[in-house]
C-alpha positions in Angstrom: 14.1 -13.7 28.6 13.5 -11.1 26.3 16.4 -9.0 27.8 19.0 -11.6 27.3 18.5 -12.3 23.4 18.3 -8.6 22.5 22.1 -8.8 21.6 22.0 -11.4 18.8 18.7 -9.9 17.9 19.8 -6.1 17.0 22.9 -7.7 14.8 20.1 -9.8 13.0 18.0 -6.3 12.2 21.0 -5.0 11.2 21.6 -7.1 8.5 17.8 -7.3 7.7 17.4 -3.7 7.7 20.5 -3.6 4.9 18.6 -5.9 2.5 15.1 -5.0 3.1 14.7 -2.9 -0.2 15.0 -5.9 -2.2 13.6 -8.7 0.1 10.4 -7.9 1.1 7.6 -7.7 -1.3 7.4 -11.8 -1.2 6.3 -11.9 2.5 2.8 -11.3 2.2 1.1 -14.0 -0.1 -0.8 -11.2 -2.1 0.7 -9.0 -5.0 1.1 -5.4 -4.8 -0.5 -2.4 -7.0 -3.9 -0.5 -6.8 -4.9 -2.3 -2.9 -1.2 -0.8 -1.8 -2.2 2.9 -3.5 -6.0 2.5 -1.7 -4.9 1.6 1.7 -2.3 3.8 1.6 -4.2 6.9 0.1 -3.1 9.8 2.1 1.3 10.5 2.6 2.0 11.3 6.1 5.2 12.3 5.6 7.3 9.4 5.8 7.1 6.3 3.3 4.4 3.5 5.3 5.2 1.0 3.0 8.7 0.5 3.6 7.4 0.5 7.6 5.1 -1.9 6.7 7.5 -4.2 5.1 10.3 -4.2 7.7 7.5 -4.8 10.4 6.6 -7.8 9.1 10.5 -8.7 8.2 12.0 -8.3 11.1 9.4 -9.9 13.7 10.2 -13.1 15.4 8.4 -13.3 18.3 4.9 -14.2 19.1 3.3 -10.8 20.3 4.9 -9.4 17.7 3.8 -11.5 15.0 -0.1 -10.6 16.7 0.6 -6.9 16.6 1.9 -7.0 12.9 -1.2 -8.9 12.0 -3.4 -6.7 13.4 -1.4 -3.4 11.8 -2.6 -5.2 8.8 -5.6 -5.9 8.8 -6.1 -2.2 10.1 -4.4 -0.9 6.8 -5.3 -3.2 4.1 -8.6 -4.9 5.3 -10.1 -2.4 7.9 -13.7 -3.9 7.2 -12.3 -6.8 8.9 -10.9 -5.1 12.0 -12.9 -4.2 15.1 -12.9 -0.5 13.6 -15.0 -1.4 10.5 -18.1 -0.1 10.0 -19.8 -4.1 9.9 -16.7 -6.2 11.3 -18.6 -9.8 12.1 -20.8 -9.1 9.4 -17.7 -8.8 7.1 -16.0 -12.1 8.6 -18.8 -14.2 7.4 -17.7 -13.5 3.5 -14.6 -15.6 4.6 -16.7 -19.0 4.8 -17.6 -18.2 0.7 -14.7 -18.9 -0.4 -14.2 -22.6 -2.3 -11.6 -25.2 -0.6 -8.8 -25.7 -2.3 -7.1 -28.6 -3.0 -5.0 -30.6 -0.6 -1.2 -29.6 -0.4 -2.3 -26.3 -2.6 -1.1 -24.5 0.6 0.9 -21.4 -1.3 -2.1 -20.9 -3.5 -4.6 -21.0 -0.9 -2.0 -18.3 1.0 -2.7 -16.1 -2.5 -6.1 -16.0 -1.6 -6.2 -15.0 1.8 -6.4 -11.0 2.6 -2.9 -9.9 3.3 -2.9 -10.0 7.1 -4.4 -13.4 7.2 -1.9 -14.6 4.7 1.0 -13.3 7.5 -1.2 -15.2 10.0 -1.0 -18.1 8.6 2.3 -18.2 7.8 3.9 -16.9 11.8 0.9 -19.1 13.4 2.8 -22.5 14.8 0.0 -24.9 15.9 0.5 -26.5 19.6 -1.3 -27.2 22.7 -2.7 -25.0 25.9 -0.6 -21.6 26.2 1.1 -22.2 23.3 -1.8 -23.5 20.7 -0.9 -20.5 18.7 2.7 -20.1 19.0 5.6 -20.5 21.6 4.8 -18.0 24.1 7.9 -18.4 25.8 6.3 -18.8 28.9 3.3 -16.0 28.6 -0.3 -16.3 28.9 -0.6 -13.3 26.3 1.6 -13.0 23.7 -0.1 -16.0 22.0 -3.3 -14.6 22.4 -2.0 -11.3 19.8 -2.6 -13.7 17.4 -6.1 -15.3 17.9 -8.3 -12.8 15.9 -6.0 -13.7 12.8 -7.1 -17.1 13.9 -10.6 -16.8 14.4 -10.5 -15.2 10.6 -8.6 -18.1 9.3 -10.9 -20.5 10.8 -14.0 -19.3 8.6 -12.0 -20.2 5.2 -12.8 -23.6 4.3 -9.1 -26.1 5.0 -8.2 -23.9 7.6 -10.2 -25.2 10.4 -7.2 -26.3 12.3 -7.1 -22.1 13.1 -10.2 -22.2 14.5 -9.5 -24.9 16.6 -6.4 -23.7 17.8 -7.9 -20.0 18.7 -10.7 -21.7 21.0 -8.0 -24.0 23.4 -6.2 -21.0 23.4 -9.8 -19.0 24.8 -9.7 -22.7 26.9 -6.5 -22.3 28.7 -6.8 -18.3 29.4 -9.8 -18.6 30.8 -9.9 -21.8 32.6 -6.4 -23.0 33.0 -4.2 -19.8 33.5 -3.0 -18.5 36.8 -4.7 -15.6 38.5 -4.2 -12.7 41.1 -5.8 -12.5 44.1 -8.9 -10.4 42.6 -9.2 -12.6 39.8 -6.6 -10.7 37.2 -5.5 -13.6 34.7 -1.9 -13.6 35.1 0.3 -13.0 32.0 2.9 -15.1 32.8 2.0 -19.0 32.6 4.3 -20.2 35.4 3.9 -17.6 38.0 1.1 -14.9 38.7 2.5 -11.5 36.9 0.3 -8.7 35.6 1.8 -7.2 32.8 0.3 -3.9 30.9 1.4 -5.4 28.3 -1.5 -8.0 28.6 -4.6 -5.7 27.8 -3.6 -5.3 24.0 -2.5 -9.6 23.5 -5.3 -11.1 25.7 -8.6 -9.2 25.8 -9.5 -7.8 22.2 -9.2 -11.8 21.3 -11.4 -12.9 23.6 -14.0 -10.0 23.4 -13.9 -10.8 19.8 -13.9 -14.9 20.1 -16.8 -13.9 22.3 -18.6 -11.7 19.7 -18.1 -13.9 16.9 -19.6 -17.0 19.0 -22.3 -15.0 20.9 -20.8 -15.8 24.3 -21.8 -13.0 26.3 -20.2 -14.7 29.9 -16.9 -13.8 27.5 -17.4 -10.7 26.1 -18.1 -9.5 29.7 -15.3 -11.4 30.9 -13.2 -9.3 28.0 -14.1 -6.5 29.8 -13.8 -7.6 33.6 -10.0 -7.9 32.8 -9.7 -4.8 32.0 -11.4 -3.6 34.9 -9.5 -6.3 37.3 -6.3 -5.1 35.6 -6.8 -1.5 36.3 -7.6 -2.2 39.9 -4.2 -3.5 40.8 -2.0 -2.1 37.5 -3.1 1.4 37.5 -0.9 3.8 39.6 -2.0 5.0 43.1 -1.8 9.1 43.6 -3.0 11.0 46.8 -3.0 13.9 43.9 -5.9 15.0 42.1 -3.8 16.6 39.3 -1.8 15.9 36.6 1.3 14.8 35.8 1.0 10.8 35.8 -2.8 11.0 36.9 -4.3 8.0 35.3 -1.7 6.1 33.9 -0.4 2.3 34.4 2.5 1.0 36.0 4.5 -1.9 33.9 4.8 -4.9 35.8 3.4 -6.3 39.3 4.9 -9.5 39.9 7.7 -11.5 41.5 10.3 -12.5 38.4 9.7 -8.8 36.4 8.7 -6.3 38.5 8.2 -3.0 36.9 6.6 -0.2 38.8 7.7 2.6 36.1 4.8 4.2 33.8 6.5 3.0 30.7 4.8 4.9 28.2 4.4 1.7 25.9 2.7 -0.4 28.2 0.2 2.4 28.9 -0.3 3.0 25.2 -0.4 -1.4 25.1 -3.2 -1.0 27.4 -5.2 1.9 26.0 -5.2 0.9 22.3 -6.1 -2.9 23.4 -9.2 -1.3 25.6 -9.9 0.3 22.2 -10.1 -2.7 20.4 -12.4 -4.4 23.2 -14.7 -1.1 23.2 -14.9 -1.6 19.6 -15.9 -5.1 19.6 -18.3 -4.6 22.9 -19.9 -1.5 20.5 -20.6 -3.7 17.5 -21.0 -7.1 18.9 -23.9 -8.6 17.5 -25.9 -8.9 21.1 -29.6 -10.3 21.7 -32.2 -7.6 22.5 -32.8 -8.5 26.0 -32.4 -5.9 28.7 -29.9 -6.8 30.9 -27.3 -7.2 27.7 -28.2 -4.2 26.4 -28.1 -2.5 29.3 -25.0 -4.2 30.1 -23.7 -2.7 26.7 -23.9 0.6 27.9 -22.2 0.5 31.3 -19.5 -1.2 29.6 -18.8 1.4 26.9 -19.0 4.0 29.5 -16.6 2.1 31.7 -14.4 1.6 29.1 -14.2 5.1 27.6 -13.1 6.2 31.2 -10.5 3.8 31.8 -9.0 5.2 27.9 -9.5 8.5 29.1 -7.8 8.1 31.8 -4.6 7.0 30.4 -4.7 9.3 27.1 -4.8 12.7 30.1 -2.2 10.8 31.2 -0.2 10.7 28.4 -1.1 14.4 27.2 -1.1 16.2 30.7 2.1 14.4 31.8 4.2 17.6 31.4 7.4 19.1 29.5 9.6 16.7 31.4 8.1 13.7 29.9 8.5 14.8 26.5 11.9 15.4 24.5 11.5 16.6 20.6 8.2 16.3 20.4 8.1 12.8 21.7 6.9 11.3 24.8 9.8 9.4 26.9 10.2 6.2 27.3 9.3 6.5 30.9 6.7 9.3 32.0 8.0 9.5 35.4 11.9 9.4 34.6 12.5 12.5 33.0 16.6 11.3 33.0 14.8 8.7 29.8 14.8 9.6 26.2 11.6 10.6 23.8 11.4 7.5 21.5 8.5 6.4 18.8 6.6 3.3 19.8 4.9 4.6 22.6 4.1 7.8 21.1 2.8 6.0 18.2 0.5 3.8 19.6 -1.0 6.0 21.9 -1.2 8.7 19.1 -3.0 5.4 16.8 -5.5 4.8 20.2 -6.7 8.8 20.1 -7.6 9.3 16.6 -9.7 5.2 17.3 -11.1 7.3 20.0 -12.1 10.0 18.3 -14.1 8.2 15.7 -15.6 5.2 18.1 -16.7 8.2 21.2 -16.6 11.7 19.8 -18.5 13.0 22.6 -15.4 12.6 24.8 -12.5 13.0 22.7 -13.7 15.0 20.1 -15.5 18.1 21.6 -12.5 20.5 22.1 -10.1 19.3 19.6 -7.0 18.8 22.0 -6.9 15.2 21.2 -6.4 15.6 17.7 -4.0 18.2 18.4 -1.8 16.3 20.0 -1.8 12.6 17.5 -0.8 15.0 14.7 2.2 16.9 16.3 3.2 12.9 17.1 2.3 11.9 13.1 4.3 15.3 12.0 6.8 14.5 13.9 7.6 10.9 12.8 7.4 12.7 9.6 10.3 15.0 10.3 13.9 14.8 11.7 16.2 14.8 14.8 19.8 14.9 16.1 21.2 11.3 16.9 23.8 12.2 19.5 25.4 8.7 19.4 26.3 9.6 15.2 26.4 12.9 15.9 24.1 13.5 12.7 20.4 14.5 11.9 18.5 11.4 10.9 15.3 11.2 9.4 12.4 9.7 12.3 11.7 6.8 9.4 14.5 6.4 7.2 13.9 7.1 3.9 15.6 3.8 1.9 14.1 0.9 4.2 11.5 2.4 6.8 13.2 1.9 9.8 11.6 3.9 12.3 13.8 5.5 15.1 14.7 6.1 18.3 12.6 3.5 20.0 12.8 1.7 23.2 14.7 -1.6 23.2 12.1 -4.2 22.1 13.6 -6.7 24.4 14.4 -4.6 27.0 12.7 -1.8 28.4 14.4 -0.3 31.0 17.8 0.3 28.4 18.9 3.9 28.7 20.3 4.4 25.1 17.5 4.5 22.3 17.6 1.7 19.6 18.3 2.5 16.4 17.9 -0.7 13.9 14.1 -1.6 14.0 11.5 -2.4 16.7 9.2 -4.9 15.2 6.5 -3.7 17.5 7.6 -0.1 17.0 7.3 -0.8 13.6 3.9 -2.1 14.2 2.7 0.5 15.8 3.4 3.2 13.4 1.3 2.0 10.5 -1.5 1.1 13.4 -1.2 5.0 13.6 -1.1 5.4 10.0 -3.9 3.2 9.3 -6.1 5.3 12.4 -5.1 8.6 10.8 -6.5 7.3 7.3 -9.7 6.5 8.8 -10.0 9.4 10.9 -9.6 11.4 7.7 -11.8 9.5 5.3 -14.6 9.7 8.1 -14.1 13.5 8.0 -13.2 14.0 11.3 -9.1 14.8 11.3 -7.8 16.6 8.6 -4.8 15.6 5.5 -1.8 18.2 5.6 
């Protein structure tokens, strides 16, 4: 399905893109100034607003609207994301806030923090799959949206949220089709496992699970990921690099995908982040066996990240071009494009901070996230226009080359706007801010 609306959609963007400079700064619910200058605090070379604006502009579909939501809550309200020093802690200052009068809806909008505000605003109340938006068939997508909705539940007149995000935890867990080995499937009418799937599904209910002290679920949260990698992750008689590690796209009957499409292994390393995260700061009873649980998990986790980040950095010259991994690591004939590079560079400098043990002994890590930040920050050689471009143009943010949103496996790079691409460069930027502030990476 996605495949067969791209067409319509990249004349849409088009247009968007055109009138973006003047259009945007309404979509939000909250007005701009000193929050904009302390979220963004650091320049990384290319202008993050305007990539912040025409990811929230130009997204229209449900995993989309999830990943823009949590891009901002990452950059504006990071003490409510996962990577916040207190993040359930934090949540509870939601429930403080007065009700507001019936039909007051724009006002209460006002009040929200910015990502909730977006939230609220893409979040289309409906029943099983879909209790959070039309999924257009998928088990997952929806599920990109349920910690927005688990936030918006604690505000008083916005219980219907709340509501939603636990039938959605309902039907993922009890109602969706699953593989053989107990894999929840990420496709509601037929059993596919998608990469994809790690980043939608899991880091909502590891953090539905947190926030309601359901340890059966937070463990669950991480069995997925475990069940995933069992049948997702590629098999190699090969001890060595390249490809060592990494995911394939797609098992299943309707999309098959065996490619390791670099953004479904960055999908599945930075959502593995976000349930480490969660599984590290969950507020857990003291008895043994949870505690102890605690620790297996986070080890098992970091290993499975691992894994994929070698992957990614081992993978060799003829997965890169310009500085950029390609869109495929084991089709060298496919071109270097931004989204996957930029979420997987966003997942290493989360890495670095939540297990420096691992990735931040010898510095390689780091290394390699900034040549992918410097490069977004710098310019290439569009053969189609035969002209150098800027990686994030300058006038409305769109960020470029980048896979075909809606479909995957196109040979040429696309040009006018990714919404998750978008996305997934300020999840970078917002990582990279952090990273610095915690006095771990370093500012140009």
């Amino acid at each position: 399905m996605r495949a067969l609306i791209c067409k319509a959609r990249a004349n849409i963007l088009a247009l968007l893109t055109l009138f973006l400079p003047w259009s945007s700064a309404s979509l939000i619910g909250s007005k701009r100034g000193k929050a904009d200058h302390d979220a963004i605090p650091f320049s990384p070379g290319f202008p993050v607003q305007k990539v912040v604006d025409l990811a929230q502009t130009i997204s229209s579909h449900s995993w989309e609207f999830g990943t823009a939501t949590e891009a901002l809550l990452e950059l504006y309200d990071p003490e409510l994301s996962v990577f916040g020093d207190e993040p359930f802690e934090a949540a509870e200052s939601l429930s403080e806030a007065k009700p507001q009068k019936k039909g007051n809806r724009g006002t209460q909008a006002n009040k929200l923090p910015r990502a909730l505000a977006y939230a609220a605003e893409k979040i289309v109340i409906g029943t099983g799959a879909n209790a959070l938006a039309d999924g257009d068939g998928a088990v997952g997508d929806p599920a990109s949206l349920g910690v927005g909705a688990v936030l918006l539940g604690k505000r008083p007149g916005f219980e219907k949220y709340a509501k939603a995000a636990a039938e959605t935890v309902e039907y993922i867990t009890q109602d969706a089709p699953r593989a053989l080995n107990g894999a929840i499937s990420h496709r509601v009418d037929v059993v596919e496992l998608w990469a994809d799937f790690i980043y939608m599904a899991p880091p909502f209910l590891a953090y539905y699970a947190a926030d309601t002290a359901n340890i059966t679920l937070l463990r669950e949260s991480v069995s997925q990921c475990r069940l995933y990698r069992d049948r997702v992750q590629a098999k190699s008689d090969s001890p060595e690099p390249p490809f060592k590690g990494l995911w394939q796209h797609i098992q299943g009957p309707q999309h098959d995908d065996p490619g390791l499409w670099s953004t479904g292994n960055a999908w599945v390393a930075a959502g593995m982040a976000r349930v480490l995260a969660t599984v590290l700061k969950a507020p857990l009873g003291k008895g043994n066996a949870d505690l102890k649980w605690r620790g297996e998990a986070v080890a098992e986790l970091t290993t499975w990240i691992e894994e994929i980040v070698n992957g990614a950095v081992e993978a060799g010259k003829d997965a890169y071009e310009d500085g950029l991994v390609k869109n495929y690591f084991d089709k060298p004939e496919t071109f270097g494009e931004t989204s996957g590079s930029a979420l997987m560079a966003a997942t290493v400098y989360r890495m670095v901070i939540l297990r420096p043990g691992v990735f931040g002994r010898s510095g390689r890590y780091i290394r390699w996230a900034d040549g992918i930040r410097t490069t977004l920050g710098g310019e290439f050689f569009d053969d189609i226009s035969e002209d150098t471009l800027d990686h994030v143009d300058a006038v409305n943010g769109t960020v470029r080359p980048t896979v075909n949103p809606l479909g995957w496996g196109d040979v040429e790079p696309w040009m006018t706007g990714s919404p998750e691409g978008q996305s997934f460069v300020v999840l970078l930027y917002a990582a990279w801010r952090d990273c610095v502030l915690a006095r771990v990476c370093e500012r140009d």
